[in-house]
MMTF fields as JSON, N, C-alpha, C and O atoms, coordinates in Angstrom:
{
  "mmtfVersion": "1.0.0",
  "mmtfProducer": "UNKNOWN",
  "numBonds": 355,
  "numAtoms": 356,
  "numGroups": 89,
  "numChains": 1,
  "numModels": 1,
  "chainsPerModel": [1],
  "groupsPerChain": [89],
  "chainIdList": ["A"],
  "bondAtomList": [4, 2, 8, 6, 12, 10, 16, 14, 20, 18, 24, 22, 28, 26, 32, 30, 36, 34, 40, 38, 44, 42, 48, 46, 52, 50, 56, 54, 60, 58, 64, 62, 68, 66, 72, 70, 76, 74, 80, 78, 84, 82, 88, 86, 92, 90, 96, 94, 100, 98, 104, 102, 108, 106, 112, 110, 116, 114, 120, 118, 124, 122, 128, 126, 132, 130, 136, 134, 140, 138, 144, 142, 148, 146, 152, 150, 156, 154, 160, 158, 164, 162, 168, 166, 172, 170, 176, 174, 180, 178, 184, 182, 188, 186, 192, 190, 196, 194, 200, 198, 204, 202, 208, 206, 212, 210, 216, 214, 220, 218, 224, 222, 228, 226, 232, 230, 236, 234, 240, 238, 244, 242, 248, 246, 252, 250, 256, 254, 260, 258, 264, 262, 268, 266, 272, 270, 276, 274, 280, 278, 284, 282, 288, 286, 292, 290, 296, 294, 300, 298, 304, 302, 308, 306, 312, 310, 316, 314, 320, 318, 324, 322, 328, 326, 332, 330, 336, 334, 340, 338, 344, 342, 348, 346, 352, 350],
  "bondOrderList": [1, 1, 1, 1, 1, 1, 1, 1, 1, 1, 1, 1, 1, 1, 1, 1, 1, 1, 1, 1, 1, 1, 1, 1, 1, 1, 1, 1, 1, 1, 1, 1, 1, 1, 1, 1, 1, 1, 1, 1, 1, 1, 1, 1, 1, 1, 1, 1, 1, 1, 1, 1, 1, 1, 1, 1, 1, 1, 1, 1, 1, 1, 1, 1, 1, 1, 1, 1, 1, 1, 1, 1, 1, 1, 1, 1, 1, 1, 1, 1, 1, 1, 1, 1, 1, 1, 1, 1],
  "groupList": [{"groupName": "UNK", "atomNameList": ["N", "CA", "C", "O"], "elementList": ["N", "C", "C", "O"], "formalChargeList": [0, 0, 0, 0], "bondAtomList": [1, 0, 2, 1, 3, 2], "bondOrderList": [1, 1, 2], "singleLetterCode": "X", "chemCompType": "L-PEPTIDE LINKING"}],
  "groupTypeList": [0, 0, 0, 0, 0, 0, 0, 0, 0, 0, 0, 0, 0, 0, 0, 0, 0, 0, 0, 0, 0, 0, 0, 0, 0, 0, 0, 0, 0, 0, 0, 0, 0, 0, 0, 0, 0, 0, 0, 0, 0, 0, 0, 0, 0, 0, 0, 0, 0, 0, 0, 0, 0, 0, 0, 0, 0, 0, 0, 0, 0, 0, 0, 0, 0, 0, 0, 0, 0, 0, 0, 0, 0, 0, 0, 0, 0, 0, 0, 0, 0, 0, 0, 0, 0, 0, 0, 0, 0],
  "groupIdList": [1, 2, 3, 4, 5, 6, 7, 8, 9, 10, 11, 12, 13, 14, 15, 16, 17, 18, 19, 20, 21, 22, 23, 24, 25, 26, 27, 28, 29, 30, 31, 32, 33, 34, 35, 36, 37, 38, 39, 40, 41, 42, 43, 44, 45, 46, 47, 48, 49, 50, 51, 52, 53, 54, 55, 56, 57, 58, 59, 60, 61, 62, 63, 64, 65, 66, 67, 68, 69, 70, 71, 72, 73, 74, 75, 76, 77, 78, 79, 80, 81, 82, 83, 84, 85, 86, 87, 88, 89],
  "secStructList": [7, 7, 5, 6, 6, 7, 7, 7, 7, 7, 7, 1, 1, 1, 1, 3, 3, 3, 3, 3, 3, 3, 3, 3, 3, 7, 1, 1, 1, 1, 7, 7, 5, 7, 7, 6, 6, 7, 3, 3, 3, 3, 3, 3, 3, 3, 3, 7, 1, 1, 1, 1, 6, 6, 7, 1, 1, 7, 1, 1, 7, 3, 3, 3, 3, 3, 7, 7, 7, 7, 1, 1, 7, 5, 7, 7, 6, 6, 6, 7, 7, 5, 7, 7, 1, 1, 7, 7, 7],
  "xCoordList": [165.1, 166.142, 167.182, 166.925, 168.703, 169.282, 170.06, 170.346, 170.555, 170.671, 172.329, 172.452, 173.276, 174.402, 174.029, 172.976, 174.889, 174.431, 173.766, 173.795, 172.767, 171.99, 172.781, 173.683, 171.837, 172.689, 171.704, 170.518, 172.827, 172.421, 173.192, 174.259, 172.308, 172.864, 173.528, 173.233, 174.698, 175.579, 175.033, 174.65, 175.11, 174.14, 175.38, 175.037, 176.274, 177.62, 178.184, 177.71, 179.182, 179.776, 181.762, 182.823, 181.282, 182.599, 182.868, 183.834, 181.709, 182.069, 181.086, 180.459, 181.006, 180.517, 178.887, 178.336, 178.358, 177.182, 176.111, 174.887, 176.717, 176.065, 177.188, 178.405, 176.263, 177.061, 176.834, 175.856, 178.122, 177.097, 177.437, 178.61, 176.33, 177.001, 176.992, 176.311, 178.533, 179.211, 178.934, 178.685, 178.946, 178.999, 177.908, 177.79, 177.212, 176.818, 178.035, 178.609, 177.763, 178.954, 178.307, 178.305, 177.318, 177.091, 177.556, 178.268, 177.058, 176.959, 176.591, 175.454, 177.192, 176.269, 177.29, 178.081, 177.091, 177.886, 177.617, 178.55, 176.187, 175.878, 174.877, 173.841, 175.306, 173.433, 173.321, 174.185, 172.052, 171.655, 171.027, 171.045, 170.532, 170.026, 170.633, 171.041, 170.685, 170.758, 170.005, 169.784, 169.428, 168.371, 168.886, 170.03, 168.264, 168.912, 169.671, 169.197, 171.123, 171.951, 173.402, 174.405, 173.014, 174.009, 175.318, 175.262, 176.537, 177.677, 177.821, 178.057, 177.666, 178.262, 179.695, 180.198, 180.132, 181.204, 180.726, 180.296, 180.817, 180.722, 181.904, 182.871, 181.48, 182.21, 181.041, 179.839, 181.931, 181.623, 181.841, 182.796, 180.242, 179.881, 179.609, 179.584, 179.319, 179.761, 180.048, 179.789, 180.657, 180.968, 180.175, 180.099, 179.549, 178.956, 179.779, 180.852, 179.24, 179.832, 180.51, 181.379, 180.241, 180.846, 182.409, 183.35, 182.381, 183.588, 184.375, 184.898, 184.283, 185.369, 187.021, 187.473, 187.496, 188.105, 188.797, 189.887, 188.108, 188.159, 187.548, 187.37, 187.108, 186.514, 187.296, 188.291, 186.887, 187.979, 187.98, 188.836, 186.902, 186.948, 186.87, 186.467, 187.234, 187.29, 186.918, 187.14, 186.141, 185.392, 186.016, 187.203, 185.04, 185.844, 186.678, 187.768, 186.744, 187.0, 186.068, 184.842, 186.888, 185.862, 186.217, 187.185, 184.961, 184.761, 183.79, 182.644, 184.087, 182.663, 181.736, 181.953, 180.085, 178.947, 178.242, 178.34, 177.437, 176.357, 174.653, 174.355, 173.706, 172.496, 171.823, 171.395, 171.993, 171.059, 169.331, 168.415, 169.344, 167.424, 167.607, 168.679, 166.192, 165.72, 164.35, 163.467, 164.255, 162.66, 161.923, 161.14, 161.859, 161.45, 160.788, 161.248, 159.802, 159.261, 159.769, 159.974, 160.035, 160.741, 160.024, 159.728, 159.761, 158.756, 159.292, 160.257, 158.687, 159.56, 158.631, 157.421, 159.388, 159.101, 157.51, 156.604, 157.285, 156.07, 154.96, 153.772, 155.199, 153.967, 154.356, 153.4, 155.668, 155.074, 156.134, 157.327, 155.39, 156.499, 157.349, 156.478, 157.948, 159.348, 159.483, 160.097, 159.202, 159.659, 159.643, 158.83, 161.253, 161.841, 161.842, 161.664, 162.08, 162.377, 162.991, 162.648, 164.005, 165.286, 166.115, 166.057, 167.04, 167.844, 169.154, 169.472, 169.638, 170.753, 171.588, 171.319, 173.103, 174.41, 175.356, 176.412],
  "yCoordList": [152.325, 152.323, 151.254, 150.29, 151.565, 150.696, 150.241, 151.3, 149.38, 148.768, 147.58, 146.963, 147.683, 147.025, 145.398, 144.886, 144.752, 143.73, 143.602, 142.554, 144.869, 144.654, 144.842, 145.575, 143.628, 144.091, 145.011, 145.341, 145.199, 146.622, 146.264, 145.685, 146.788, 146.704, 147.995, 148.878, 147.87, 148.838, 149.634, 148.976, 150.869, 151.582, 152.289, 152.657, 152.435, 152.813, 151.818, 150.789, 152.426, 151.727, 151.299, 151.325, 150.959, 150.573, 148.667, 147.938, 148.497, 146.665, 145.867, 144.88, 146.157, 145.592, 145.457, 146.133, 144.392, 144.489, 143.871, 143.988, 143.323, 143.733, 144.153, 143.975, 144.842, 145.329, 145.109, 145.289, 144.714, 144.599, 145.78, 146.152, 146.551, 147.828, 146.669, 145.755, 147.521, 146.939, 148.292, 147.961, 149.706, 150.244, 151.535, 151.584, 152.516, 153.263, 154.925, 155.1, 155.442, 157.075, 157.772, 158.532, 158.092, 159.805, 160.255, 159.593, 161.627, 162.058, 161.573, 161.103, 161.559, 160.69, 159.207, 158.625, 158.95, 158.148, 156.576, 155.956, 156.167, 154.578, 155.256, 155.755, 155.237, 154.995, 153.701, 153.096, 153.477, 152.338, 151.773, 150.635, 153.039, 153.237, 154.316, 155.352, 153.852, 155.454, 155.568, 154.591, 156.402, 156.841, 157.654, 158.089, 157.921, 159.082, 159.954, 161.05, 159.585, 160.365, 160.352, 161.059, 159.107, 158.999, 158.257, 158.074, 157.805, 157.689, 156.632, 156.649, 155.521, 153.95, 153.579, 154.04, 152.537, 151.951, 150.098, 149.65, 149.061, 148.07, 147.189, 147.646, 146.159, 145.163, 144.929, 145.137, 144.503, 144.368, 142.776, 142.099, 142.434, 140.609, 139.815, 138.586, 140.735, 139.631, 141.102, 142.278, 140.536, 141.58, 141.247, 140.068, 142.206, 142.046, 140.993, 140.563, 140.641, 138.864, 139.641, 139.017, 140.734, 141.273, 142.003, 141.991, 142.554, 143.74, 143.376, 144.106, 141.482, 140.838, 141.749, 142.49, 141.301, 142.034, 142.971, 143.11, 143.775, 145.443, 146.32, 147.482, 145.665, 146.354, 147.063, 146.601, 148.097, 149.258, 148.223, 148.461, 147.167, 147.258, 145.531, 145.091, 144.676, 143.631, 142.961, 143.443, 141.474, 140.828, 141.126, 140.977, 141.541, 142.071, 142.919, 142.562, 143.652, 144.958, 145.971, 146.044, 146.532, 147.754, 148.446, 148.271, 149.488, 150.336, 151.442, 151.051, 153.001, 153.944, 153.842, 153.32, 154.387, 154.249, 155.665, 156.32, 155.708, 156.67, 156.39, 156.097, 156.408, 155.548, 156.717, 157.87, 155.783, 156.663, 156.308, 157.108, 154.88, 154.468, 153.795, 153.381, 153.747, 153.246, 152.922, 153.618, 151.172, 150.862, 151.849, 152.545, 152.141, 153.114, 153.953, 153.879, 154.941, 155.438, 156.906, 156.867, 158.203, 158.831, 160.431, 160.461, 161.356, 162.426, 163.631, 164.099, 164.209, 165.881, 166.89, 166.677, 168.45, 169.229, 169.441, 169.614, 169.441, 169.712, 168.303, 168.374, 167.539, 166.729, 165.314, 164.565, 164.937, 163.964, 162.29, 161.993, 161.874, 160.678, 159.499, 158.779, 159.167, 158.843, 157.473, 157.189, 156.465, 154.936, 154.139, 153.921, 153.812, 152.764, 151.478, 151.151, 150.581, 149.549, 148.232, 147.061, 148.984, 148.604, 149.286, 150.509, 148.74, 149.626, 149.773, 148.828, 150.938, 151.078, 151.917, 152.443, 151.907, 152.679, 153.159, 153.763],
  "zCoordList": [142.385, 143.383, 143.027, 142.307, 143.74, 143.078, 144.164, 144.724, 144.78, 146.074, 145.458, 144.4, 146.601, 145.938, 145.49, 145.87, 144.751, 143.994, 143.094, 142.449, 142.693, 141.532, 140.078, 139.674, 139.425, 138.103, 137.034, 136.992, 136.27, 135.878, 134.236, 134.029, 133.33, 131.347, 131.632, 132.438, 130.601, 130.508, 128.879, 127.912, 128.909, 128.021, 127.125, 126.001, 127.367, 126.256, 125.061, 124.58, 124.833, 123.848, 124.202, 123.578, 125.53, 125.932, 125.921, 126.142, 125.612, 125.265, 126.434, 126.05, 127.368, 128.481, 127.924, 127.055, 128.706, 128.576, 130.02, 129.963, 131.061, 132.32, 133.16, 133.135, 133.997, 135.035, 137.216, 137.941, 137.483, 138.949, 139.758, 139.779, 140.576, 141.945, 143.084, 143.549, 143.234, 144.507, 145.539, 146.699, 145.279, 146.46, 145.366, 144.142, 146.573, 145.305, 146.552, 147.626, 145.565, 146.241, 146.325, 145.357, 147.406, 147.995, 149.24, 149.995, 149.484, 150.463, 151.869, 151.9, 152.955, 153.94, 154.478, 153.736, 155.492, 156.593, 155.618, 155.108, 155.528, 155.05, 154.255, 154.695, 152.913, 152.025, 151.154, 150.52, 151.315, 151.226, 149.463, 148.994, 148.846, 147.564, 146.892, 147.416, 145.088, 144.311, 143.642, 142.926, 143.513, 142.159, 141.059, 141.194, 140.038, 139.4, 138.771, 138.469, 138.433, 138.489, 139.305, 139.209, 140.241, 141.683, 140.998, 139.782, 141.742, 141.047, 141.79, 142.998, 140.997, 141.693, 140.91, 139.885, 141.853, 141.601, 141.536, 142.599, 140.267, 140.139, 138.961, 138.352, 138.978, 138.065, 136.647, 136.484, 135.979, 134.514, 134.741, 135.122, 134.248, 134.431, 133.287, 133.346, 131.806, 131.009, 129.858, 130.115, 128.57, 127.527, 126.36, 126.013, 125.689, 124.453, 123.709, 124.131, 122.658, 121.637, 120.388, 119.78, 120.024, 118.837, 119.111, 118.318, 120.306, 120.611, 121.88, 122.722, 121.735, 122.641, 122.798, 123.671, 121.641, 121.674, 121.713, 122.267, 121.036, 121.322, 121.897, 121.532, 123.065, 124.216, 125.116, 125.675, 125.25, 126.255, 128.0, 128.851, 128.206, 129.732, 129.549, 128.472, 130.543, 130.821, 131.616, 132.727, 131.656, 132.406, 133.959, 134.25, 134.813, 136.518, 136.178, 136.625, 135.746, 135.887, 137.205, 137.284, 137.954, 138.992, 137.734, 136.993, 137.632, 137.014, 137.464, 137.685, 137.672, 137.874, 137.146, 136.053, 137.536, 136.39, 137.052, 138.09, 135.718, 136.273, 136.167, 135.01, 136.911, 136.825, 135.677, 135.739, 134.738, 133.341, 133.858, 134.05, 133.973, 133.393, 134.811, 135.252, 135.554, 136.415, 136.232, 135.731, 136.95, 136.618, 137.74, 137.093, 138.907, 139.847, 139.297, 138.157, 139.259, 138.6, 139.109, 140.323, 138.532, 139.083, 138.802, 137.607, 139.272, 139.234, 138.928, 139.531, 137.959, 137.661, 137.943, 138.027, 138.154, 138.748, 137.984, 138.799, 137.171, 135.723, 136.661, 136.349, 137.349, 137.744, 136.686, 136.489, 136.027, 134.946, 135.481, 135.426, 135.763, 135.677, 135.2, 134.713, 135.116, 134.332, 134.357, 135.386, 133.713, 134.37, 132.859, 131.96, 133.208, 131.526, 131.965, 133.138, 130.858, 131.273, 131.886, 132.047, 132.126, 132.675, 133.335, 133.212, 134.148, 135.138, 133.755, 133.033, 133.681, 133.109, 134.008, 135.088, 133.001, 133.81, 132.497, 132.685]
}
């Protein structure tokens, strides 16, 4: 689960290398968690050391994400369950 404030490794190749959710975007009046797949909106909190410069995104930057890896353990239709080591985006 991923709850605002958490930080989160950025799993692309856009330069960034943590990331914080400030809000996550679904369906629904107040949600509180995303799992899965869900579409947050956060800041970029520090940048990889090699691609300072030529990084597409910049320290505080808002930026959209999408939740690739969750430590949560997460269940598929087949019975098998799913749990990495880190929260990614």
């Amino acid at each position: 689960m991923i709850f605002p404030q958490t930080i989160l490794r950025i799993s692309d190749n856009s330069g960034g290398k943590f990331f914080k959710c400030i809000k996550i975007l679904k369906k629904g009046t107040f949600t509180k968690k995303g799992k899965l797949g869900d579409v947050i909106v956060g800041s970029v909190q520090t940048l990889r050391s090699k691609n300072r410069h030529l990084s597409k995104v910049k320290k505080g930057d808002v930026v959209y994400g999408l939740i690739v890896r969750t430590k949560t353990p997460s269940t598929r239709k087949i019975g098998i369950n799913i749990r990495f080591s880190s929260n990614d985006v």
